[in-house]
N, C-alpha and C positions, 0 to 999 in steps of 0.2 A: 546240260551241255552235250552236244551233239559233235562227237569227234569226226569229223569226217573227212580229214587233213594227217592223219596217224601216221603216211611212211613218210610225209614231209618233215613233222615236228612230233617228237614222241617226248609229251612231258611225264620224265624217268619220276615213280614215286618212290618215299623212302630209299633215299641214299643214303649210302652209307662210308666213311672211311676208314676203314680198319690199321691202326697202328703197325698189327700185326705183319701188314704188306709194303711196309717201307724198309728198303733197302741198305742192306749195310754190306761194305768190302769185306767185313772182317765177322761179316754173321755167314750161314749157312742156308740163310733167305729160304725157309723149308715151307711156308703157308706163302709165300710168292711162286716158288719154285712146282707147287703143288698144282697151284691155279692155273698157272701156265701150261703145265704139262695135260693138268684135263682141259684145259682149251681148245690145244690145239689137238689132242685125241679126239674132239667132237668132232671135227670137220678133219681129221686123217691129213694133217701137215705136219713137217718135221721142224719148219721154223716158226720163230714168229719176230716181226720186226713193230716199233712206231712211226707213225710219222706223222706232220699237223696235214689234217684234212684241207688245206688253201693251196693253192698257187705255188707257194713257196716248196708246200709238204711236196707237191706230186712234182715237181721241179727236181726235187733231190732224188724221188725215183727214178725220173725221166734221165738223169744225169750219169746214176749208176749202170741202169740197162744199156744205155749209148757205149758204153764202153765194151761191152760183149756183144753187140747184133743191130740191126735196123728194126724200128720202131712203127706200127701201124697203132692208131686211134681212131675210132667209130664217133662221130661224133652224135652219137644218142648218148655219151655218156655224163656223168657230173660235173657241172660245170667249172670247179675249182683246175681238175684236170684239162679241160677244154684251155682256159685261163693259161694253164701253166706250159703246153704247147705253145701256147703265142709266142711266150718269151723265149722255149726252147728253140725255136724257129730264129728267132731275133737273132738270140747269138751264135746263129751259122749252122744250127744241128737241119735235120731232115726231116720230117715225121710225113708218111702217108699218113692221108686223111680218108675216113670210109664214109661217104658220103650217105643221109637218108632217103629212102625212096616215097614218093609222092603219097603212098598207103601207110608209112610209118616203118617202114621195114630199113636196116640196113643194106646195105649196096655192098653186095659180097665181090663181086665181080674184080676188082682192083687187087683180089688177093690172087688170083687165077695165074696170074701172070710173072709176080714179084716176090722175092724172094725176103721173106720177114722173120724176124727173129722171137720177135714180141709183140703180140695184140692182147690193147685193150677194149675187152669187149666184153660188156655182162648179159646177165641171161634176159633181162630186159632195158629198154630205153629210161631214159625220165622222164616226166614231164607226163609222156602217155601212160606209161609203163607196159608196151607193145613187147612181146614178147619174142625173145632170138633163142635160136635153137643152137647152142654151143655144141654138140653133137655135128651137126651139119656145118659148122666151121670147122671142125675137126677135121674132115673127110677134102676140106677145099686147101686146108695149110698148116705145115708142120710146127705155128710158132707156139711158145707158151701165152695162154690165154689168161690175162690177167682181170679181172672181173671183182664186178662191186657188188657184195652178198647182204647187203644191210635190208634188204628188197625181198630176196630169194635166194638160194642157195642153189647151183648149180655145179654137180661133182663132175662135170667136164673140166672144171676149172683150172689151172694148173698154178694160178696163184687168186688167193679173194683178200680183199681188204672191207674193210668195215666203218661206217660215218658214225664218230662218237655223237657230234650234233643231233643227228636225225634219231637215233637210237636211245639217246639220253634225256636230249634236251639241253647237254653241258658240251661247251669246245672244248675238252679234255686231247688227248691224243688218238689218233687213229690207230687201228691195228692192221696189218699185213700179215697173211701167212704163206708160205713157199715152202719150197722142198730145194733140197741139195745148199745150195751157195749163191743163188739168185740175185739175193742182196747182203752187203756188207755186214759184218757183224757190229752189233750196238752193243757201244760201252753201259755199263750199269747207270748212271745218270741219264741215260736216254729212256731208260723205262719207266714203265706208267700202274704200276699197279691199281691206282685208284680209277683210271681209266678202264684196266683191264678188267677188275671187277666189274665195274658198273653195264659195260659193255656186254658182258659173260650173262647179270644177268638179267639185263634188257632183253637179250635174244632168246635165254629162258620164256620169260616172261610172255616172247613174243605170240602174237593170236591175230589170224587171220580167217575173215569170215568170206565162206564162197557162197552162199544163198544170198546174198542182197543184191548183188547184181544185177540182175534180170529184172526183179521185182522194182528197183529204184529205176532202172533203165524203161520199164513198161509204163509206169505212172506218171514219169519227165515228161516221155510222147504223148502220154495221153491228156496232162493238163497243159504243156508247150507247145503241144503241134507242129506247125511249120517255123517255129519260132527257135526248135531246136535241130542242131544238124552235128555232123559228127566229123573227124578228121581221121580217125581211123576204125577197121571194124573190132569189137570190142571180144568180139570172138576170140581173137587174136592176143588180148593181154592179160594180166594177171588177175586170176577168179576171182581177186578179191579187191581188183578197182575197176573204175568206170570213168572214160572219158567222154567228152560232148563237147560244145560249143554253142554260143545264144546270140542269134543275130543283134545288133545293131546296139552293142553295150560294151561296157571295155569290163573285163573280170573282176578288176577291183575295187569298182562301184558296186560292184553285188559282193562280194566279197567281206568289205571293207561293212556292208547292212546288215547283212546275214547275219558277222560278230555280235552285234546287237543285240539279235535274235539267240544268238550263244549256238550257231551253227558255224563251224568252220571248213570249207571247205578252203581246194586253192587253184591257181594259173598255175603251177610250176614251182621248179626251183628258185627262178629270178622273186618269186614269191614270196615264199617260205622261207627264205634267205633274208628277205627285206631291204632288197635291192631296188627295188619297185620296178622291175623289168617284164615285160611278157615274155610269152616262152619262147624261147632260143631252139629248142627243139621242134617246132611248130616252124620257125623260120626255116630252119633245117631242112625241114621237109617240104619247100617250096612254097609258104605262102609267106604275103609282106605283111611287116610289125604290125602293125592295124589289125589283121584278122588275125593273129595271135593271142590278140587280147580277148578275144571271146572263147577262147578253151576254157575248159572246167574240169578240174577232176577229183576223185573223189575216192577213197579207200577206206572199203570196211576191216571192223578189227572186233565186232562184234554184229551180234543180230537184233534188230528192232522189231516192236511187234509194228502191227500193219497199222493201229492208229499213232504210233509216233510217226510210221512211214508217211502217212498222210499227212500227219502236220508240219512235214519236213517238207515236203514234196510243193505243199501249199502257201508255205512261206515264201519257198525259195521261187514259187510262180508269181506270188503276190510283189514280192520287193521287186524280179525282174518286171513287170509292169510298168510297177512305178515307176524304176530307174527310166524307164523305156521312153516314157509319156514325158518324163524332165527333158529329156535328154534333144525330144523333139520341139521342146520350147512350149 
């Protein structure tokens, strides 16, 4: 099996539930209280909240920050958050939106001007995983930077939250960490220890490979040729993914073949989600649904020698063929 879909969907092995991390009023909660506390010392925050990763979860953030400041979101970001903007919008709230630039880049420009309290922005997109320099948002706006580190870890941050989904494999609860009073204090019934574990250590666990890159990008051109083309320069994103695009096929025909073959690659979130949506990110970024569906991307999490490289390489030329030659009847 050929993972090649890893920041999309991380199937979490050996879980476990520890008794010892269920919460009691009238206990001392010392192996909860333990785990928490080296949690949040890994990443240097003073709090840590939950929330559910959907719609709903990032709604009830969006709902508490409204109340202390104005609200800016990038829309390179996860789409439950994107989701849950619609509806904050609906019921009368305001959000600037950061629109994407035709290369994959955020569109910093609209912070120039506007006085924000709050941006959500992490250190990369999804979909591409195009990398933003949190550093150089810093220098453009005083707001706290609230960013999603289940990807990368970016200590510009001034608050990160974490996708139990992507991380696990399980819809468990989401984690949040901040400093000071950012967000409301959660009753003991809102915690997740078994989340919190599994989370703690997925990110343990976590491994990303920067040598594949290049080499899987050198051998696409070379058995693709003009058949492959790109939507952003890859220079640009995370050393340990690769984006592309294949003329004249929709992603989750090869996609959907590939599994077959026990390679997974993906389109995106709308993807790996099982929404069955091309990427929203790719629309984002100025082109229409149709040519969304020919992105591809791909994230190493380990190194292949150069004959599986081949036989990955070869597959994934062979099925797009096929696909190609149906497709034209």
């Amino acid at each position: 099996m050929y993972r090649l879909n890893f920041l999309q969907y991380k199937n979490m092995q050996n879980l476990h539930i520890k008794d010892s991390l269920s919460l009691n009023i009238l206990s001392n909660n010392e192996d909860y209280n333990s785990l928490e506390d080296s949690f949040k010392k890994e990443f240097v925050f003073e709090n840590l909240n939950y929330f559910s990763f959907c719609k709903s979860g990032f709604l009830y953030l969006l709902l508490q920050l409204n109340k202390k400041g104005k609200i800016a979101v990038s829309l390179g970001e996860t789409q439950s958050l994107i989701d849950a903007c619609e509806i904050f919008c609906y019921l009368g709230f305001e959000i600037l939106y950061l629109e994407l630039n035709k290369n994959g880049s955020v569109n910093l420009d609209k912070l120039k001007d506007k006085d924000i309290d709050f941006l959500f922005i992490s250190s990369y997109t999804v979909d591409t995983f195009y990398k933003n320099s949190l550093e150089n948002v810093k220098h453009i706006t005083d707001a706290k930077i609230i960013s999603n580190a289940s990807a990368s870890f970016d200590k510009n941050s001034d608050s990160i939250y974490f996708d139990s989904y992507k991380l696990t494999g399980f819809s468990t609860k989401a984690i949040i960490l901040f400093n000071q009073n950012l967000f409301e204090e959660q009753a003991i019934f809102e915690k997740d220890g078994i989340s919190l574990n599994n989370i703690f250590q997925s990110l343990k666990n976590q491994k990303f490979e920067n040598s594949m890159k290049e080499i899987f990008k050198a051998k696409l051109e070379d058995s693709l040729k003009d058949n492959l083309y790109y939507f952003i320069d890859n220079k640009n994103s995370l050393e340990y993914t690769l984006h592309f695009a294949l003329k004249d096929i929709k992603a989750r025909e090869l996609i959907r073949t590939l599994a077959l073959d026990e390679i997974s690659i993906s389109n995106g979130e709308g993807c790996s989600l099982g929404l069955s949506k091309p990427s929203r990110v790719i629309q984002a970024m100025g082109y229409d649904e149709l040519t969304s569906r020919n992105a591809i991307t791909l994230s190493f999490e380990k190194s292949y020698s150069i004959s599986e490289i081949d036989k990955i390489i070869n597959l994934i030329s062979k099925r797009y063929l096929q696909i190609k030659v149906l497709n034209k009847g």
